[in-house]
C-alpha positions in Angstrom: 192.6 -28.3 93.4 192.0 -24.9 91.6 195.3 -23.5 91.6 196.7 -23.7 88.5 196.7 -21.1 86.0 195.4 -19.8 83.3 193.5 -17.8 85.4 191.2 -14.8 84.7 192.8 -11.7 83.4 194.9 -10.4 86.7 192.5 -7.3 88.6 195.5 -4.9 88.0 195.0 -5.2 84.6 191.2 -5.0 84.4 190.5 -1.0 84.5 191.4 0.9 81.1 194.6 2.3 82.5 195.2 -1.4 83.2 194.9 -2.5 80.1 196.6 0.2 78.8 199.4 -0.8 81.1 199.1 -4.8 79.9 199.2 -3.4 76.3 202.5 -1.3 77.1 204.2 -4.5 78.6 203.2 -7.0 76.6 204.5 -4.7 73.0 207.5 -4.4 74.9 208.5 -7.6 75.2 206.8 -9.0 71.6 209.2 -6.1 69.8 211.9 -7.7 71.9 211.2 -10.8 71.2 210.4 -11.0 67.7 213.3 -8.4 66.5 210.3 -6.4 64.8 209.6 -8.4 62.5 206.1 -8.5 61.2 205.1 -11.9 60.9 206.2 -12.9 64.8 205.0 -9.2 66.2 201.2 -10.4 66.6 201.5 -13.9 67.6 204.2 -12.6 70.2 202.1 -9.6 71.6 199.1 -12.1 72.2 201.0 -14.7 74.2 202.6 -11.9 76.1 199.0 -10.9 77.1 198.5 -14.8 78.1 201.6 -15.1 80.2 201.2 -11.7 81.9 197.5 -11.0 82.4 196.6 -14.7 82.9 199.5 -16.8 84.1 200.7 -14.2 86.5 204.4 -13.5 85.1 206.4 -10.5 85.2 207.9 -8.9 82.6 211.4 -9.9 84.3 210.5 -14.0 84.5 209.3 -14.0 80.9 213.3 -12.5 79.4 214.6 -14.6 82.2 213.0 -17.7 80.6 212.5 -17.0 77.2 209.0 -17.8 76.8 208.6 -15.9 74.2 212.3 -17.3 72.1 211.1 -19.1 70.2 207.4 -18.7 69.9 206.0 -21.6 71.5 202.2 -21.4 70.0 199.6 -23.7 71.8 202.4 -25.7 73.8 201.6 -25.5 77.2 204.2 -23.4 78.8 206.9 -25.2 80.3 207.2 -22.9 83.6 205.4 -21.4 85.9 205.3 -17.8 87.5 206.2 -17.4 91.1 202.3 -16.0 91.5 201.0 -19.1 90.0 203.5 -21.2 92.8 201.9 -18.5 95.2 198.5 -19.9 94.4 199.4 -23.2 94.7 201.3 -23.2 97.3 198.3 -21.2 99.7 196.2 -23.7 98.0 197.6 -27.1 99.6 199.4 -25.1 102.7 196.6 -24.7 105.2 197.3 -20.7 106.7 197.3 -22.0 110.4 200.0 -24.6 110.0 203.0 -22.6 107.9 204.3 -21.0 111.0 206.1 -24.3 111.5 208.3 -23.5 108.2 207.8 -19.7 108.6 209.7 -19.3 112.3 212.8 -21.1 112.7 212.2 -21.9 116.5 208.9 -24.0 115.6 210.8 -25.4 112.6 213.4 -26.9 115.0 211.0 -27.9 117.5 209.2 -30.1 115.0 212.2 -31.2 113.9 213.6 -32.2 117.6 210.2 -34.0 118.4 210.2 -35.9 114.8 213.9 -36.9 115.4 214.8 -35.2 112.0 218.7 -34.3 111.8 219.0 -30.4 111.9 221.7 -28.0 113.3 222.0 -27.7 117.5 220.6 -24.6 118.4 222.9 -22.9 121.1 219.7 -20.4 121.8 216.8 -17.8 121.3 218.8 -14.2 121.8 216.0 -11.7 122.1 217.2 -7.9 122.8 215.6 -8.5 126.6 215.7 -11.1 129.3 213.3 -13.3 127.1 216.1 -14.9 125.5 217.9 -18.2 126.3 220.3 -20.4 125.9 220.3 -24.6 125.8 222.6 -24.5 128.9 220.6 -22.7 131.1 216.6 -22.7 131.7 216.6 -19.0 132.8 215.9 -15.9 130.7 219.0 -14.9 128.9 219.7 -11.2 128.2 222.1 -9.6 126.2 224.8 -9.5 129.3 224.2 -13.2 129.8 224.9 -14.0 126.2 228.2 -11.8 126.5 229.5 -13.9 129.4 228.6 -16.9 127.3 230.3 -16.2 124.1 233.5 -15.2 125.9 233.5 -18.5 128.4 231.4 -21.4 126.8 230.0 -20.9 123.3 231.2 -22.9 120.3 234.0 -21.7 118.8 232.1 -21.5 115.0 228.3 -19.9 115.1 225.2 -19.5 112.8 223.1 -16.2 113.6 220.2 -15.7 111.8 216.3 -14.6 112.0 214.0 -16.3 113.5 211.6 -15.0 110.8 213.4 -14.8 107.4 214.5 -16.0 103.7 216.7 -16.3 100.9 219.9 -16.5 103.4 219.4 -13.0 104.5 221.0 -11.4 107.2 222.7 -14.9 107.8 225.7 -14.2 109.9 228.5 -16.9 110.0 231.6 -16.3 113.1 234.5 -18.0 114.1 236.1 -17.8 117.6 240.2 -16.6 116.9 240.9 -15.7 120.4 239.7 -16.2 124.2 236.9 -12.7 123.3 237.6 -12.2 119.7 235.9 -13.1 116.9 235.6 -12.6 112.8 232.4 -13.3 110.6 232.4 -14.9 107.4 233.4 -11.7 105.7 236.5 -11.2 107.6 235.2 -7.9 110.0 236.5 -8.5 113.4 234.8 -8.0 117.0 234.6 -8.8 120.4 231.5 -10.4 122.6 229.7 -7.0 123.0 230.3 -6.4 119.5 229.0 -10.1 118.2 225.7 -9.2 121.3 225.3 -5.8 119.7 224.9 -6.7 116.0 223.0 -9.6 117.2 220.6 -7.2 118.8 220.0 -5.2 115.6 219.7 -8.6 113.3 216.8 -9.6 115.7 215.1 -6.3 116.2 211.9 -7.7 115.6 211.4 -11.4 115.8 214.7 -12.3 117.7 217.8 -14.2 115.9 218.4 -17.9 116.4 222.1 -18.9 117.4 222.8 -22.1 115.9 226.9 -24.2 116.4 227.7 -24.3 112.3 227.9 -27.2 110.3 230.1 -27.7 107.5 229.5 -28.8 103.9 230.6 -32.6 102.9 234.6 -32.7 102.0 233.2 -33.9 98.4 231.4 -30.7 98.1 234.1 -28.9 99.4 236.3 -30.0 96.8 234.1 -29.3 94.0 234.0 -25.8 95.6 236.4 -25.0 97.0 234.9 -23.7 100.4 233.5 -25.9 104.1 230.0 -23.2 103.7 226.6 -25.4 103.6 226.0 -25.9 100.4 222.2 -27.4 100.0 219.8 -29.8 97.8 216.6 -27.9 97.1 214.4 -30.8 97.0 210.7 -30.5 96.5 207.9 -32.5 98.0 204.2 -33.2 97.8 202.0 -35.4 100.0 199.4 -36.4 98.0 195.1 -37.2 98.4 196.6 -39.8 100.9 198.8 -38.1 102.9 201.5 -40.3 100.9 205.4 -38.3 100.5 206.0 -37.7 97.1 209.5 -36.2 95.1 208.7 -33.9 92.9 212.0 -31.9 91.5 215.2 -31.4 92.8 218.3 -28.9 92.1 221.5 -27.9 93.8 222.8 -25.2 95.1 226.9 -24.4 94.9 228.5 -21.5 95.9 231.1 -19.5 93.9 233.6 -16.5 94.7 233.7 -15.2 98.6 230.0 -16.1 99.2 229.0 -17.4 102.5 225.2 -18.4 102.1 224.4 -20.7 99.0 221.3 -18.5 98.1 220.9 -18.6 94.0 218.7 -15.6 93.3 218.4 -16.5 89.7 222.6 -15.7 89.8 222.4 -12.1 91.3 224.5 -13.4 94.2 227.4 -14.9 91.8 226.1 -18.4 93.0 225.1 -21.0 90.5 223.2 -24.5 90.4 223.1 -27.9 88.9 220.3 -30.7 88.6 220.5 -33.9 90.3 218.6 -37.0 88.9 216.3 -37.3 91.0 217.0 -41.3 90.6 220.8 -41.2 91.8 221.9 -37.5 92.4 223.8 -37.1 89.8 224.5 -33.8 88.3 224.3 -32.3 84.9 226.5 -29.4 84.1 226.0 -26.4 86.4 223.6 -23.5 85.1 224.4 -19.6 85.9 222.7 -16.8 84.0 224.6 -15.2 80.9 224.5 -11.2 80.6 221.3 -11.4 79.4 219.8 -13.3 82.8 219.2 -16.2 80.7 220.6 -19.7 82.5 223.4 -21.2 80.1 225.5 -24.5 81.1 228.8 -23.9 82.6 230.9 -27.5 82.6 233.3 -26.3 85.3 233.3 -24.5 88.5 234.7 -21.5 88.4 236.8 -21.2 91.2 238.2 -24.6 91.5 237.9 -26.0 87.8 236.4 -29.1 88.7 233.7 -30.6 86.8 230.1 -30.6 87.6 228.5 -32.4 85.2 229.0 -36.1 86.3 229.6 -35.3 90.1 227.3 -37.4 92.3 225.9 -35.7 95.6 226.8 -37.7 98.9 224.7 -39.5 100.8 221.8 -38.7 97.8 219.7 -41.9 99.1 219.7 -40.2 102.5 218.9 -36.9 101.7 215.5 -38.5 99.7 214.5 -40.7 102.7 215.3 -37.4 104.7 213.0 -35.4 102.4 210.2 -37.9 102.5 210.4 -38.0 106.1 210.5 -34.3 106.7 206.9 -34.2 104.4 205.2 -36.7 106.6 206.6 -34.5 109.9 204.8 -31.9 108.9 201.6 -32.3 108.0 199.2 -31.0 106.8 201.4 -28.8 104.8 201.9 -30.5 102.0 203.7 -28.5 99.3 207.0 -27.8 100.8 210.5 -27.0 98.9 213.4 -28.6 101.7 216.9 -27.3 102.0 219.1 -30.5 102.5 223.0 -30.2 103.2 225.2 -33.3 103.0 227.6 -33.5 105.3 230.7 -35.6 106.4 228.0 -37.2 109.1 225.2 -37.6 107.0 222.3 -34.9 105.2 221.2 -32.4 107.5 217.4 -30.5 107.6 219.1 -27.0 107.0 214.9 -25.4 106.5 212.0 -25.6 104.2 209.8 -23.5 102.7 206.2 -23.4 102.2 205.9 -21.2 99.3 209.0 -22.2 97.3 210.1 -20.3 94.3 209.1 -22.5 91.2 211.9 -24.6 89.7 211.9 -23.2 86.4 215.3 -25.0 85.5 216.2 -27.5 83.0 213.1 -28.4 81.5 211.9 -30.0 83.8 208.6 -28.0 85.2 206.2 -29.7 82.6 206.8 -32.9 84.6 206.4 -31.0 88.1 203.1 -29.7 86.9 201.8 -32.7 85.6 202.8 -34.4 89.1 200.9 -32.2 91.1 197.7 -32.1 88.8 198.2 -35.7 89.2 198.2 -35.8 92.7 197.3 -32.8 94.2 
């Protein structure tokens, strides 16, 4: 494949007022970097030109990772920009067949046909009479759904997009009376309310009602909190159509969050790294002030330690993984979400154009997998 980088100088940067622009960021970030001192300001300013104009990085990813503390010379650069993962990722996903990740709906079809464990959807809702719900073959509308929240619907609910990412506009409810509900965040409302915001969450694609599922009691302990809590586990089917693990890291929640989404720490979440071997962790990693990602030995809401914890069921949620690679075909770069739970790992999503794993070292080894079998 021809995916990897370096690649030829970025087109933004290829006019004069783009390399004026290329010059401005990459001084930026070699002043930064080398604390103004003369002897690291030159070799600094040209590898910032490499990593922005050729390797596709932003200014953000570089402070983030510190590619340029210390200098790292000729060493090939232990990361990769999410535009390089882009590349990739468009490179070994054939365009026609990511609607299966992309839409949630033909992500749990796949997943019913292929006999993969995923949450029970409870139904499409769709802001017309195009919606429906598992109980009924008819067209559900908005009055039908009311009717069925207030008489038969679970008494704990997923909403969320059909079409969407990064956990948002997730919505978690619990039932606390015959009509009455509360979300995740402690607001209150009734059926109509729960219809009516679930008409606005799915202006365009629809939302997807799913029953919840809660984290393993192991997780919950470390945590402190029953919220999924997933493996982001990446795979790679290879020349051969073979399943291949390629990285792996965990995502916990911390503080009043309800979705385990890490954002690089912007959301007050955290992860740890799981040998891929056995699933054991090594001590968590949330960003210091600076954004950079520093070891924390403890979580911080419950005190216990993360470093040595073991993720249930890990043998499961591999075979899971491998399973889910095979299932769909021909993608064949995919990044799953796995949750453990008390009844075994569960297939929360994946993703076809996963953010690179850029934690822990450990991208050198990623990249020389898929070059390897890509």
């Amino acid at each position: 494949m021809n995916g990897f980088p370096p690649y030829p100088i970025d087109a933004t940067y290829r006019r004069p007022l783009g390399w004026l622009r290329l010059g401005g960021r990459a001084a930026r970030l070699a002043l930064r970097s080398s604390s103004g001192r003369p002897a690291r300001l030159l070799p600094a300013f040209s590898q910032a030109v490499q990593l922005l104009g050729r390797e596709g990085f932003q200014s953000g990813e570089i402070r983030r990772l510190e590619l340029l503390e210390p200098m790292r010379g000729d060493v090939p650069i232990p990361a990769l920009s999410r535009r390089a993962m882009e590349r990739i990722a468009e490179a070994l996903n054939p365009a026609e067949a990511r609607a299966k990740l992309r839409d949630k709906m033909l992500f749990q079809r796949v997943c019913e046909a292929q006999s993969l464990p995923a949450p029970r959807v409870v139904g499409l809702f769709r802001g017309d009479r195009t919606g429906w719900l598992t109980d009924d073959s008819r067209p559900a509308g908005p009055e039908a759904w009311r009717r069925f929240l207030e008489r038969d619907g679970p008494d704990e609910l997923v909403v969320k997009p059909v079409v969407g990412s990064y956990g948002r506009g997730v919505r978690v409810v619990f039932r606390v009376s015959e009509d009455g509900f509360r979300d995740a965040t402690g607001a209150a409302l009734d059926a109509a309310g729960l219809v009516e915001s679930m008409t606005a969450l799915g202006r365009e694609h629809g939302c997807m009602v799913q029953e919840r599922v809660r984290g393993h009691e192991e997780l919950a302990r470390l945590s402190g909190t029953t919220h999924l809590q997933t493996t982001r586990i990446y795979t790679l089917l290879d020349r051969d159509g073979e399943p291949h693990l390629l990285q792996a890291f965990f995502k916990l929640i911390a503080g009043r969050n309800f979705v385990d989404n890490f954002a690089w720490g912007t959301t007050g979440n955290f992860i740890a790294l799981p040998s891929l071997a056995d699933g054991v962790f090594g001590p968590g990693l949330a960003p210091n002030r600076r954004g950079n990602l520093r070891p924390i030995p403890c979580h911080p809401d419950t005190g216990a330690r993360i470093e040595g914890f073991t993720v249930p069921d890990w043998q499961a949620i591999r075979d899971l993984a491998l399973r889910a690679a095979r299932a769909f075909a021909p993608l064949r770069l995919i990044g799953w979400d796995i949750a453990p739970t008390d009844s075994g790992p569960v297939l929360i999503e994946g993703n076809w154009n996963p953010d690179p794993p850029n934690f822990g070292g450990g991208m050198g080894r990623v990249l020389a997998d898929l070059r390897r079998l890509a």
